[in-house]
C-alpha positions in Angstrom: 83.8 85.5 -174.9 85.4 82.3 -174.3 84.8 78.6 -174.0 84.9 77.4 -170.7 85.9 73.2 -169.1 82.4 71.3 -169.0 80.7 72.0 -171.9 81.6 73.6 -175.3 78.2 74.8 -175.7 78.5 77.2 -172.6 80.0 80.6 -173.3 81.0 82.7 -170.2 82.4 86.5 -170.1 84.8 87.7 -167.3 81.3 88.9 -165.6 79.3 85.6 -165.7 78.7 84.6 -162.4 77.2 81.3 -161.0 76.2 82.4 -157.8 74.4 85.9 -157.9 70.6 84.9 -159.4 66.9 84.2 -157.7 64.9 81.1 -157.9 61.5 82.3 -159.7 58.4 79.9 -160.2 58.4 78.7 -163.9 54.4 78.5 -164.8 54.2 76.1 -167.7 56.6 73.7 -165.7 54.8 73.9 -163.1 51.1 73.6 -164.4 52.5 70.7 -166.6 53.7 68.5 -163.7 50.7 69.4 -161.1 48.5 68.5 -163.7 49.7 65.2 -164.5 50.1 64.4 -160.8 46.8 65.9 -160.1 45.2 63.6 -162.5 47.4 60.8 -161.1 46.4 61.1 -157.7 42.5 61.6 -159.0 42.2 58.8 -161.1 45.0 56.3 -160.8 43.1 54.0 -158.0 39.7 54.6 -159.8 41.0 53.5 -162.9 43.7 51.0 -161.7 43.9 47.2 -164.0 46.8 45.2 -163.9 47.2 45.8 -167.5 47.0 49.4 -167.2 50.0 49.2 -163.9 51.9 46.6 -166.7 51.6 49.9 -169.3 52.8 52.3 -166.9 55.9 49.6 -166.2 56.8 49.2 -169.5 56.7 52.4 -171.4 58.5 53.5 -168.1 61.2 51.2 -168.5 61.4 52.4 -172.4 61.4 55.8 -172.1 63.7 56.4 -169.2 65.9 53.2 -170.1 66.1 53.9 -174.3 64.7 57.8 -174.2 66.7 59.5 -170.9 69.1 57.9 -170.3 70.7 56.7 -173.6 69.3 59.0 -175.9 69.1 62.0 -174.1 71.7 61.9 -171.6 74.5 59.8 -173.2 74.3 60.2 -176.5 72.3 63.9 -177.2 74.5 65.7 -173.9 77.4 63.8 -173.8 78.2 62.4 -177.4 80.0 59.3 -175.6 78.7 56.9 -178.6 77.8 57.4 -182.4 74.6 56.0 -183.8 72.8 55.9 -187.0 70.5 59.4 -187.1 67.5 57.7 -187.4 68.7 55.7 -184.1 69.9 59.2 -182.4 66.1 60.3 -183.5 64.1 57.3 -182.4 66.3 57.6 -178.7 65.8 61.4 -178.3 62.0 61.2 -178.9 61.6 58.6 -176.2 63.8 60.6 -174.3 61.0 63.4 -174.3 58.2 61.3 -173.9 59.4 61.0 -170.3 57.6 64.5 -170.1 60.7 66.8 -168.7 61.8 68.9 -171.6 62.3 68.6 -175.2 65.8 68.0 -176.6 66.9 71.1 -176.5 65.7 72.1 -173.1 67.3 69.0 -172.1 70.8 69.9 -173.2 70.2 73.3 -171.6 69.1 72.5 -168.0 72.2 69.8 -168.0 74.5 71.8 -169.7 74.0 75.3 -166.8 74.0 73.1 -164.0 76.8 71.8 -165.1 78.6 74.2 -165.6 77.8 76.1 -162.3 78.7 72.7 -160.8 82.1 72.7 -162.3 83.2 76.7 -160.3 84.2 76.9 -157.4 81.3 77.9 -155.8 77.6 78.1 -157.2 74.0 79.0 -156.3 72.0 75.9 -154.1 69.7 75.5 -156.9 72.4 74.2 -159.2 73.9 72.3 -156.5 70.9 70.6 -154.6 71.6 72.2 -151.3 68.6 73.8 -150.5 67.3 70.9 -148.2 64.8 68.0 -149.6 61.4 70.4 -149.2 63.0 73.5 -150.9 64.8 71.7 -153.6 61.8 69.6 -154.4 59.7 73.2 -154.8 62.7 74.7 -156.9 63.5 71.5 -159.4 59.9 70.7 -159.7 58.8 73.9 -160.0 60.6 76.9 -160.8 63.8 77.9 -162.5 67.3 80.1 -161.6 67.2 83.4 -163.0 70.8 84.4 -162.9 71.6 87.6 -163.4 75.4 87.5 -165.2 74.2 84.4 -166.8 76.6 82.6 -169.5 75.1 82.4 -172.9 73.9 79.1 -174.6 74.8 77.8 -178.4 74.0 74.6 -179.6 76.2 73.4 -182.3 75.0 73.7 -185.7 74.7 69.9 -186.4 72.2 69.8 -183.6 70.8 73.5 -184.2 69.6 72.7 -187.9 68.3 69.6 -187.7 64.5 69.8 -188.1 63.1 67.0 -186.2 64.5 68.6 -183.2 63.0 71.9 -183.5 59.9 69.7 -184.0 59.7 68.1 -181.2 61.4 70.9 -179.2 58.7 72.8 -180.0 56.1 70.5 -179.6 57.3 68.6 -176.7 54.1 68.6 -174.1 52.1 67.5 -177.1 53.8 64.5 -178.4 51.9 62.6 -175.2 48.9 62.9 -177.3 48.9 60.5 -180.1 50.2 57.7 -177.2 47.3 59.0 -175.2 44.6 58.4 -178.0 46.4 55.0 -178.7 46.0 53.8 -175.4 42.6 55.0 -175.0 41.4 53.6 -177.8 43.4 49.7 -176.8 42.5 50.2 -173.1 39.8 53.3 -172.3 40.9 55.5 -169.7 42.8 53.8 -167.2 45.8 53.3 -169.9 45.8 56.8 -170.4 45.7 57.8 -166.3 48.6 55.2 -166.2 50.3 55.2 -169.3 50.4 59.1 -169.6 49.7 60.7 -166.0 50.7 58.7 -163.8 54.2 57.7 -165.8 55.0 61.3 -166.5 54.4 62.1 -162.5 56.4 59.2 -161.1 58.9 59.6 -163.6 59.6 63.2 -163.5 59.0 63.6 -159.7 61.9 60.1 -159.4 64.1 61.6 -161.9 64.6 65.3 -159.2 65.0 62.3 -156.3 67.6 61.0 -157.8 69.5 63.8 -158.7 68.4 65.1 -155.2 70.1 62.2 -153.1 73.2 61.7 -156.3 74.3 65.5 -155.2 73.5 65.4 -151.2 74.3 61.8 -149.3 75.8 58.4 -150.9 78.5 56.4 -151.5 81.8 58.1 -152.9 85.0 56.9 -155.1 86.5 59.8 -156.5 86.2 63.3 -155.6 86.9 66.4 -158.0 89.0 69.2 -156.3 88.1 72.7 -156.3 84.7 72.2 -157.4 81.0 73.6 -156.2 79.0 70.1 -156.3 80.6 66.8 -155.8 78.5 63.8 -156.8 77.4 60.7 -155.1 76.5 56.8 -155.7 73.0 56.0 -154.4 73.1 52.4 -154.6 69.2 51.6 -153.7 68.3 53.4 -157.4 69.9 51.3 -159.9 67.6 49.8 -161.7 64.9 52.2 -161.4 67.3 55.2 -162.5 68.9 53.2 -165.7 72.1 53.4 -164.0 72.0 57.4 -163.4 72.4 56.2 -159.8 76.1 56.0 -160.0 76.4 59.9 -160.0 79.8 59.9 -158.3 81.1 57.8 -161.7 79.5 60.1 -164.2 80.8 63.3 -162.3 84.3 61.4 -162.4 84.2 60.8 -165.9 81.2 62.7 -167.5 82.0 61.8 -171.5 81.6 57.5 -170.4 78.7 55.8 -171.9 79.1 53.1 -168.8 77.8 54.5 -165.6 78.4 51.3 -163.4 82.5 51.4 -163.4 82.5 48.8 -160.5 82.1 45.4 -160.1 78.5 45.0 -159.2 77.0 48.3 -160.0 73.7 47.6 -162.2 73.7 49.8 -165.5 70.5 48.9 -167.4 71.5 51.5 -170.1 75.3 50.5 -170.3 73.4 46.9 -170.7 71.6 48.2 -173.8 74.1 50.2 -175.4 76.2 47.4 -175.4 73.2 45.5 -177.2 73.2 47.8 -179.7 76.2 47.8 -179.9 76.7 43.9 -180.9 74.5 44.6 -183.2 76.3 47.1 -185.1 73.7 50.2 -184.6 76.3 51.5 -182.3 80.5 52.9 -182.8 83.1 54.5 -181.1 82.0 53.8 -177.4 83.9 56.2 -175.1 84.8 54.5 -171.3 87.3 55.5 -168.7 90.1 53.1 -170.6 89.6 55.3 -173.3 89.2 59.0 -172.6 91.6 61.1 -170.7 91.0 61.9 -166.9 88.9 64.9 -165.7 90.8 67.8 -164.1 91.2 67.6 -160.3 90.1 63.9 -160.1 91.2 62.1 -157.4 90.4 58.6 -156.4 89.8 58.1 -152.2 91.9 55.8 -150.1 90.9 53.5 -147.8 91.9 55.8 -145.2 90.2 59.1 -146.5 86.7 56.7 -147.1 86.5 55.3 -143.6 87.4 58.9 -142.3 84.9 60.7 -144.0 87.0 62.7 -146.1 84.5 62.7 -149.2 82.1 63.9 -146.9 83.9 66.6 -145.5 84.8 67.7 -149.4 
């Protein structure tokens, strides 16, 4: 087998093919998020407070902000800063308090779809083409069975280190001691809004982002001979983190900044730089210091106002 461009961890034979697979309802994903939103939609105006909506803000902010974006996404996936361990830790486990996967579920759902995003042609699933209903069913609540798939290894730094196969393991179940803590400083409405209703709105944001970031937005670059191009959907900024900028992180997928542009908010850039000043964080990898992507190419003004990305 051999290593293939887009992740090291992906290992493909001459068979492995993106394309050929069916979309099959996963059950525990599935249960998991209609519960939450179930309970959400039950409870959440019987047990409304403003300090129970000022939980649900700020332990959203937290955990998508510090867990997902920089701890899960930047650093865990894409290794484009180094950190203290403990610091890696502490970021990771918010990370999976947002209630989508564990760590190393995480690194697998990113690391397949991108790399069926980087052929030249791949199944709708991977690519959010199966129209807004469809790909909301699919994402939300099923999986891609392929069936040539390419085989997964983590790296052994990340593979033996036991507080990951903790948490992986126990991932649903870490909401529990958070739940019991806000029960017992607010009763039940901080647990309808500090568990439920966060994991729901969160979850269910995090597909409509990636939804709109691979179907309709703004465009800078575009990567030639690909399956998925990505887009910039501006409105999201702050409420994604800075995942918004999609057509950036598809340009240059290793950057810990997100917002290349003048005037594109990057809450997590803003914190990594924090830590940064600090000293808790090294070794910061940007566009002015990592080499280009294959097939990149930057629009013109004339291909932008003619719809070229579009029509790519």
């Amino acid at each position: 087998m051999e290593t293939r461009p887009g992740s090291e961890r992906i290992l493909v034979a001459p068979d492995t093919d993106p394309l050929d697979g069916d979309v099959r309802w996963a059950p525990g994903k599935s249960l998991w998020l209609a519960g939450m939103t179930a309970s959400a939609l039950l409870l959440g105006s019987l047990c409304f407070s403003w300090s129970a909506l000022a939980l649900f803000l700020a332990t959203s902010a937290v955990t998508l902000c510090a867990g997902h974006s920089v701890g899960m996404h930047r650093k865990l996936i894409h290794a484009s800063f180094d950190c203290p361990l403990w610091l890696e830790h502490l970021l990771v486990y918010l990370g999976t308090l947002v209630g989508m996967a564990g760590p190393f579920g995480m690194i697998r759902l990113h690391d397949f779809r991108d790399w069926a995003q980087r052929q030249p042609a791949c199944h709708d699933y991977s690519r959010h083409h199966a129209g807004f209903w469809r790909d909301a069913w699919w994402q939300l609540h099923c999986r891609l069975v392929l069936r040539r798939p390419p085989d997964f290894r983590l790296e052994p730094r990340l593979a033996g280190d036991r507080f990951y196969a903790v948490v992986e393991r126990t991932w649903m179940l870490q909401q529990l001691p958070w739940a019991a803590l806000f029960f017992a400083l607010g009763g039940l409405g901080w647990v309808v809004w500090g568990i439920c209703v966060r994991v729901s709105v969160c979850v269910t944001g995090h597909w409509l982002v990636g939804h709109f970031s691979h179907t309709r937005g703004d465009q800078v670059w575009i990567i030639d001979g690909v399956a998925a191009q990505g887009y910039n959907v501006r409105l999201a900024a702050l409420i994604s983190m800075g995942e918004n900028w999609h057509n950036n992180h598809h340009a240059y997928p290793g950057s810990a900044k997100l917002g290349l542009l003048p005037g594109q908010v990057d809450p997590g850039w803003w914190l990594i730089r924090s830590l940064e000043a600090v000293g808790l964080v090294w070794n910061v990898r940007t566009p002015h210091n990592m080499p280009e992507r294959p097939g990149l190419r930057r629009l013109t003004e004339a291909e932008l106002r003619d719809g070229v990305a579009d029509a790519a």
